[in-house]
C-alpha positions in Angstrom: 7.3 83.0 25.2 3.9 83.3 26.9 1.4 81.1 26.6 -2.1 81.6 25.4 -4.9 80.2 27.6 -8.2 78.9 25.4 -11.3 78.7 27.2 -13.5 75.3 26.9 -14.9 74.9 23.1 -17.4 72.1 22.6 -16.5 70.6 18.7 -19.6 68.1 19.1 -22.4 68.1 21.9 -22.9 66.4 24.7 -25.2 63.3 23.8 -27.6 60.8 26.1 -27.0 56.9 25.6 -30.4 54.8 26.2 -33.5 54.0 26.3 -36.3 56.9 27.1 -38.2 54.3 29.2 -39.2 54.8 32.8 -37.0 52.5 34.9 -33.9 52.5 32.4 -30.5 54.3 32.9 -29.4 56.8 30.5 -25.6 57.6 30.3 -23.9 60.6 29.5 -21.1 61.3 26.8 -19.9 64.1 27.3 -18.9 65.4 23.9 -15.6 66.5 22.6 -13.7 69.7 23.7 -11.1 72.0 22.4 -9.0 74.7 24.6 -6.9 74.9 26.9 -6.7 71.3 29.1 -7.3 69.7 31.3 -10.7 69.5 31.9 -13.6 68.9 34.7 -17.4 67.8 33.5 -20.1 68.5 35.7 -23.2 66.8 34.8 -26.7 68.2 35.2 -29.8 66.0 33.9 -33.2 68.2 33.0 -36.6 67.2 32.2 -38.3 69.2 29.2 -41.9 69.1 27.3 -42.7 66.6 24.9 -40.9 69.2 22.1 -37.9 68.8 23.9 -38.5 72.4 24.9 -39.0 74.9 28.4 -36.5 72.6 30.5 -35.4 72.3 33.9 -33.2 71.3 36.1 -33.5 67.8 37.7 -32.9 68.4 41.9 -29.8 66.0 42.3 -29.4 64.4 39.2 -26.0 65.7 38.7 -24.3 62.3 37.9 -23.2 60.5 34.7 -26.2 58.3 34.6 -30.0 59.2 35.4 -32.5 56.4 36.3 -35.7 56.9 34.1 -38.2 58.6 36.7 -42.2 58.3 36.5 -41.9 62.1 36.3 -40.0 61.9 32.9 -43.2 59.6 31.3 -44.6 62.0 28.5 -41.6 64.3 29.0 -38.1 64.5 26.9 -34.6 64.6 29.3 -31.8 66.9 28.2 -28.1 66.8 29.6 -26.3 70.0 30.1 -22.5 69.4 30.7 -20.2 72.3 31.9 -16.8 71.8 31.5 -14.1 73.9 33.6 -10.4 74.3 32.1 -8.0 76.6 32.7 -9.5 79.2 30.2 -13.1 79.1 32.2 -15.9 77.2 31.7 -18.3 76.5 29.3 -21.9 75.0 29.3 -23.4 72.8 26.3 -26.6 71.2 26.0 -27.4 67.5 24.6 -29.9 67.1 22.4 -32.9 66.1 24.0 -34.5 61.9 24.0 -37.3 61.0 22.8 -40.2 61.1 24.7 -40.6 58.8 27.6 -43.0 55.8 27.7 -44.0 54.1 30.8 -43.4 50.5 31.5 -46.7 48.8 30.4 -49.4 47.9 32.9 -47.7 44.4 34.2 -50.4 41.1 33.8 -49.7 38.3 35.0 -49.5 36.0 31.8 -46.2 37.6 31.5 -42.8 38.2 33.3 -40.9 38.4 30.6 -40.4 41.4 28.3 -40.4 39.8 24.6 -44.5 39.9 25.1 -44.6 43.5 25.5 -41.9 44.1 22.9 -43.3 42.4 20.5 -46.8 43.5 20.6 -47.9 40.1 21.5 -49.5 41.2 25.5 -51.1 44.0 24.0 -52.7 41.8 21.0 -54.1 39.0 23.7 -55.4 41.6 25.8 -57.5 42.9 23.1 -58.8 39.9 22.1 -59.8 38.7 25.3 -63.5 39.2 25.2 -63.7 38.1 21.7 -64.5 34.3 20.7 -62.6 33.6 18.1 -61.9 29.6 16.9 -58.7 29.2 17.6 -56.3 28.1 14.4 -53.7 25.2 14.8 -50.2 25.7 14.5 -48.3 22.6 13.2 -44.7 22.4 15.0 -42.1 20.6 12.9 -39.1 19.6 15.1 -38.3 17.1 18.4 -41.9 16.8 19.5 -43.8 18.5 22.5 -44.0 17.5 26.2 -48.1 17.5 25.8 -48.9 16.5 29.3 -47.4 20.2 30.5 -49.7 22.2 32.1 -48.5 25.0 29.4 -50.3 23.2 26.6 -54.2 22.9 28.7 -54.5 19.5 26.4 -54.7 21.8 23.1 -52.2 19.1 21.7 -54.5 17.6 19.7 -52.0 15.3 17.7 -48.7 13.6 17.7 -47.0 12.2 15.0 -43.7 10.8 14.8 -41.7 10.8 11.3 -38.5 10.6 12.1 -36.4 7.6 11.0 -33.5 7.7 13.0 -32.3 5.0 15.2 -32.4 4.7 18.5 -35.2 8.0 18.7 -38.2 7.5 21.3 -41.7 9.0 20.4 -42.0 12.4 22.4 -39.6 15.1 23.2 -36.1 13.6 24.2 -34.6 16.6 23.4 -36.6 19.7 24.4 -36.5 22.1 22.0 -39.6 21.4 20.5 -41.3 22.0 24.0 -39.4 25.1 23.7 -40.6 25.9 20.7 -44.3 25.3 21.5 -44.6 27.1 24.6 -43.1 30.4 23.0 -46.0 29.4 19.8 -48.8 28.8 22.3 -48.1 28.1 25.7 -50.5 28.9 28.4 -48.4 28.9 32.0 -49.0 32.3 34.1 -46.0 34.2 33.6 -44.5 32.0 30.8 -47.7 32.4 28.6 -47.0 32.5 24.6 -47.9 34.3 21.5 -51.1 32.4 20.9 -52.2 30.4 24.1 -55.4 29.7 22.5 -54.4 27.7 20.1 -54.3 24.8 19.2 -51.1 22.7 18.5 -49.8 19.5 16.5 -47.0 18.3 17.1 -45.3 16.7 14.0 -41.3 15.1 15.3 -39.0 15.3 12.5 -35.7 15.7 14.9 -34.5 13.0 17.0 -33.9 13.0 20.7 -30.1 14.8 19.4 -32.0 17.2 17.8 -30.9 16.2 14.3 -32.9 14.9 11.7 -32.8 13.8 8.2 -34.1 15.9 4.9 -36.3 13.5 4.0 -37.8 13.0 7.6 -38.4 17.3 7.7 -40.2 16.7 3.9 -42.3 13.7 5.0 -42.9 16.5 8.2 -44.0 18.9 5.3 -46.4 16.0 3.4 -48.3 14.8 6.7 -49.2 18.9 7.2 -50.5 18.8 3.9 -52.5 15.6 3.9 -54.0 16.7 7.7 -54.6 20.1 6.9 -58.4 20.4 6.6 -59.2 17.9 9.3 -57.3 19.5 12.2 -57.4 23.3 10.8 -53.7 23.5 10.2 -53.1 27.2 9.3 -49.6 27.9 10.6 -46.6 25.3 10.1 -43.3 26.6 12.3 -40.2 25.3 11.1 -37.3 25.9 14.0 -34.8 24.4 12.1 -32.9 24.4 8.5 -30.8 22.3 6.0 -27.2 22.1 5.5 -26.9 22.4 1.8 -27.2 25.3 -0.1 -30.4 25.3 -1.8 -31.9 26.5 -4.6 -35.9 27.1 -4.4 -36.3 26.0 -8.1 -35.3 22.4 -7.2 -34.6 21.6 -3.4 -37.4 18.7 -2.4 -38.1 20.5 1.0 -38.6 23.7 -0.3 -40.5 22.3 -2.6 -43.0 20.8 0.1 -43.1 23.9 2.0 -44.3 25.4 -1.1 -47.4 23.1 -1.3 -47.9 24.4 2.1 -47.9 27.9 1.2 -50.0 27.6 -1.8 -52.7 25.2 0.2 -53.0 28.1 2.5 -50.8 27.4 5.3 -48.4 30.0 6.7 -45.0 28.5 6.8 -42.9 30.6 9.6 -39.1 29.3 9.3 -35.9 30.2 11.8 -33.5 32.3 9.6 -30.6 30.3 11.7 -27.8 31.2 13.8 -24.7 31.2 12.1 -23.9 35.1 11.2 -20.5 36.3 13.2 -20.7 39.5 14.9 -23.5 41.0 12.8 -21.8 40.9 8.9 -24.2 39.8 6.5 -24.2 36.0 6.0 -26.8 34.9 3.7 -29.5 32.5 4.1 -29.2 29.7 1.8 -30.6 26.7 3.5 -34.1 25.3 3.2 -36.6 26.2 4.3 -36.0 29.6 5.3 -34.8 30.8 1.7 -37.8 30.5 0.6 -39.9 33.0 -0.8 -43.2 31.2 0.1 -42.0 31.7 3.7 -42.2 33.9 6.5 -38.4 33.8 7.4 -38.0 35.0 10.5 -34.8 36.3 12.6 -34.1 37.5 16.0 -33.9 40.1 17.8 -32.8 41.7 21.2 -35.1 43.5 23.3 -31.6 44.7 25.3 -33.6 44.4 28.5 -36.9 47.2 28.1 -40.1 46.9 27.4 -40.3 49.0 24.0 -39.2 48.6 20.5 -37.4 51.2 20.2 -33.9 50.1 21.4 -34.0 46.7 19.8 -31.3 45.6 17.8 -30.8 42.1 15.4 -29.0 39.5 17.5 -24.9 39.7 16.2 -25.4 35.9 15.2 -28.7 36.3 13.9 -28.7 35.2 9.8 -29.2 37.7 7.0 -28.7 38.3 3.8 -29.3 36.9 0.4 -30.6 33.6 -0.6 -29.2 31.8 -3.4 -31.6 32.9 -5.7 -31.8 36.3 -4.9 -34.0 37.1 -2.4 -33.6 38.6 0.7 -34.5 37.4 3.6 -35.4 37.4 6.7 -38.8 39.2 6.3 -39.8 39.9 9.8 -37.4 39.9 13.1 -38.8 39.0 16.5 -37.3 38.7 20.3 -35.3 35.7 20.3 -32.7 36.3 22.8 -33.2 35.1 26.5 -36.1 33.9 25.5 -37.5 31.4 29.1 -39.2 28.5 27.1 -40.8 25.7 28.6 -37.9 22.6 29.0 -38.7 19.5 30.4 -36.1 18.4 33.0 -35.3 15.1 32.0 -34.6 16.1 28.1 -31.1 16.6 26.5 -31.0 20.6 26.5 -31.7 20.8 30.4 -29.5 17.8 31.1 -26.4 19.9 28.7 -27.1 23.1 29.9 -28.6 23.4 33.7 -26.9 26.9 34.1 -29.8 27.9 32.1 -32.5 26.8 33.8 -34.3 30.0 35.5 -37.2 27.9 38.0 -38.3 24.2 37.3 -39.3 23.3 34.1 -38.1 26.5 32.2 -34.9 27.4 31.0 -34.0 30.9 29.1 -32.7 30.0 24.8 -31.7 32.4 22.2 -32.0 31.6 18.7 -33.6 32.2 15.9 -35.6 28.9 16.7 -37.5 30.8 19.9 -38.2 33.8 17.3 -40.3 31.9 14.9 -42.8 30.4 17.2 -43.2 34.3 18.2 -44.6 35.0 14.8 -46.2 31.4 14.1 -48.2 32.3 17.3 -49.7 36.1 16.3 -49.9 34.6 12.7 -52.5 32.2 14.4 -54.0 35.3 16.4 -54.4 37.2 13.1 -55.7 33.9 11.2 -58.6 33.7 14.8 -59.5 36.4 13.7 -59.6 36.7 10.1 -59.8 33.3 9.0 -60.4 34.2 5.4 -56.9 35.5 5.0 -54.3 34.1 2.7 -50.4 33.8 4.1 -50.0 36.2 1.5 -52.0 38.7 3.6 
């Protein structure tokens, strides 16, 4: 019998994978075919308007991948695949990216990319000629290295309430440097949301970074009483309970409340414990709150914009107890470089992760609070009548 030869039928386009920003790599899929196999792709990349519109050919960009050019900024890119089979060949076109942004004009303050993606570099920089008075941003968790240069002697308290054996007064266990210098620390290159601010450093954890309920509610009831006299306006809670919780009658989401109600934004780490994405709820204190600002994390996946970010796989969301859903806000808290002391328990557990002296690179929900405690203390500068509620 003879056979029938079918030339190449494209049953779904070709498509580009990434990020439409100068500098990253897009990929190509090549689509799906029909006809008569096997077949041969030849890739050809093209630059188009900002409609995606009057294209043309790239010269040599005829591989799978396409590095992001400073020619493509304000442009669109297209991939045109041909694929050659027995039958002939065939030409289909991709649907073109979004339009290309340039990497932002680098400053110094920061070598990172969470500043940029979160809107934080661009918010300092247009508050720089402004004096504002700065708010303070309480940190509840294993104290703060305060003789860092990060901090510039803007903590302007220490109080220690834990009641755990065997803890010593200051940070033992790092993460409440960590925690600080993503909130407000000052270091060229390592520089924080809000590195104006002032901070107050309120140890609840001990040196193992645990801590009892009652030593996180006492945490709560020192903000409280001290709120007028240092200008307490943001209280960042990088931690949460193990019990589920109901906001009707748990005793720290009860004190958080106060908080809330006195005028203090409360800014709580949504935790860690989701598996590969699935909803997991959020019952613990504080973070199931609905007088807080729960906050989870997200990736930046290595660019500067928004637009490619995704919520960390192990990032916690979902319903509270109660019924609420939470978390509110998501911000960059993976690969986060915080400020770590070397002689403390994280960079003593985990010197892999240590990127220069004195700095080590977390993930965690706990480095994506301090992100939003921080511009909540920018926003506060400069609008100190507002409520958390606004």
């Amino acid at each position: 019998p003879s056979v029938t030869v079918r030339p190449p039928l494209a049953t779904s386009p070709p498509a580009i994978v990434g990020t439409g920003e100068e500098g990253q790599t897009f990929t190509a899929a090549s689509g799906t075919w029909d006809g008569t196999a096997p077949f041969e792709f030849a890739h050809q990349w093209q630059r188009c308007d900002a409609q995606g519109e009057t294209c043309a050919d790239i010269a040599g960009a005829t591989g799978s991948s396409y590095t992001v050019a400073p020619d493509d900024v304000g442009a669109t890119v297209r991939l045109a695949v041909t694929a050659s089979g027995p039958g002939g060949e065939l030409r289909a076109l991709s649907e073109p990216s979004d339009t290309v942004l340039a990497i932002p004009e680098p400053h110094p303050r920061f070598k990172q990319q969470w500043p940029y993606a979160a809107g934080v570099a661009e918010l300092l920089s247009s508050s720089e000629d402004q004096e504002l008075e700065p708010a303070t941003i309480a940190i509840v968790d294993s104290g703060i290295d305060a003789g860092r240069p990060d901090f510039g002697g803007r903590v302007i308290e220490q109080v220690n309430v834990s009641s755990r054996e065997g803890n010593q007064p200051g940070d033992g266990n790092g993460h409440g440097t960590a925690v600080a210098s993503v909130a407000a620390g000052e270091a060229e290159g390592y520089t924080g949301a809000a590195p104006g601010a002032r901070l107050v450093a309120v140890e609840a954890l001990d040196d193992q970074g645990v801590a009892y309920l009652s030593d996180v509610i006492a945490a709560a009831d020192w903000i409280y009483l001290n709120r007028t006299r240092l200008n307490i306006r943001v209280a960042n809670f990088s931690l949460h309970g193990t019990n589920v919780a109901s906001f009707v009658s748990d005793p720290l989401d009860r004190a958080v409340e106060r908080l809330w109600l006195s005028g203090v934004v409360v800014v709580a780490a949504a935790g860690n414990y989701a598996v590969n994405g699935e909803e997991s709820f959020v019952p613990f204190a504080p973070g199931n709150d609905p007088f807080v600002l729960t906050v989870g994390a997200t990736d930046t996946r290595g660019s500067f914009t928004q637009r490619d970010d995704v919520a960390a796989p192990w990032s916690a969301w979902g319903y509270t107890r109660d019924g609420f859903a939470k978390p509110e806000l998501g911000a960059p808290g993976r690969y986060i470089a915080a400020a770590v002391s070397a002689d403390t328990k994280l960079a003593r557990e985990r010197p892999e992760r240590i990127v220069e002296p004195g700095y080590m690179q977390l993930s965690g929900t706990s480095l994506a609070a301090p992100v939003v405690a921080g511009t909540a203390a920018n926003l506060l500068a400069a609008h100190p009548e507002w409520s958390p509620e606004q």
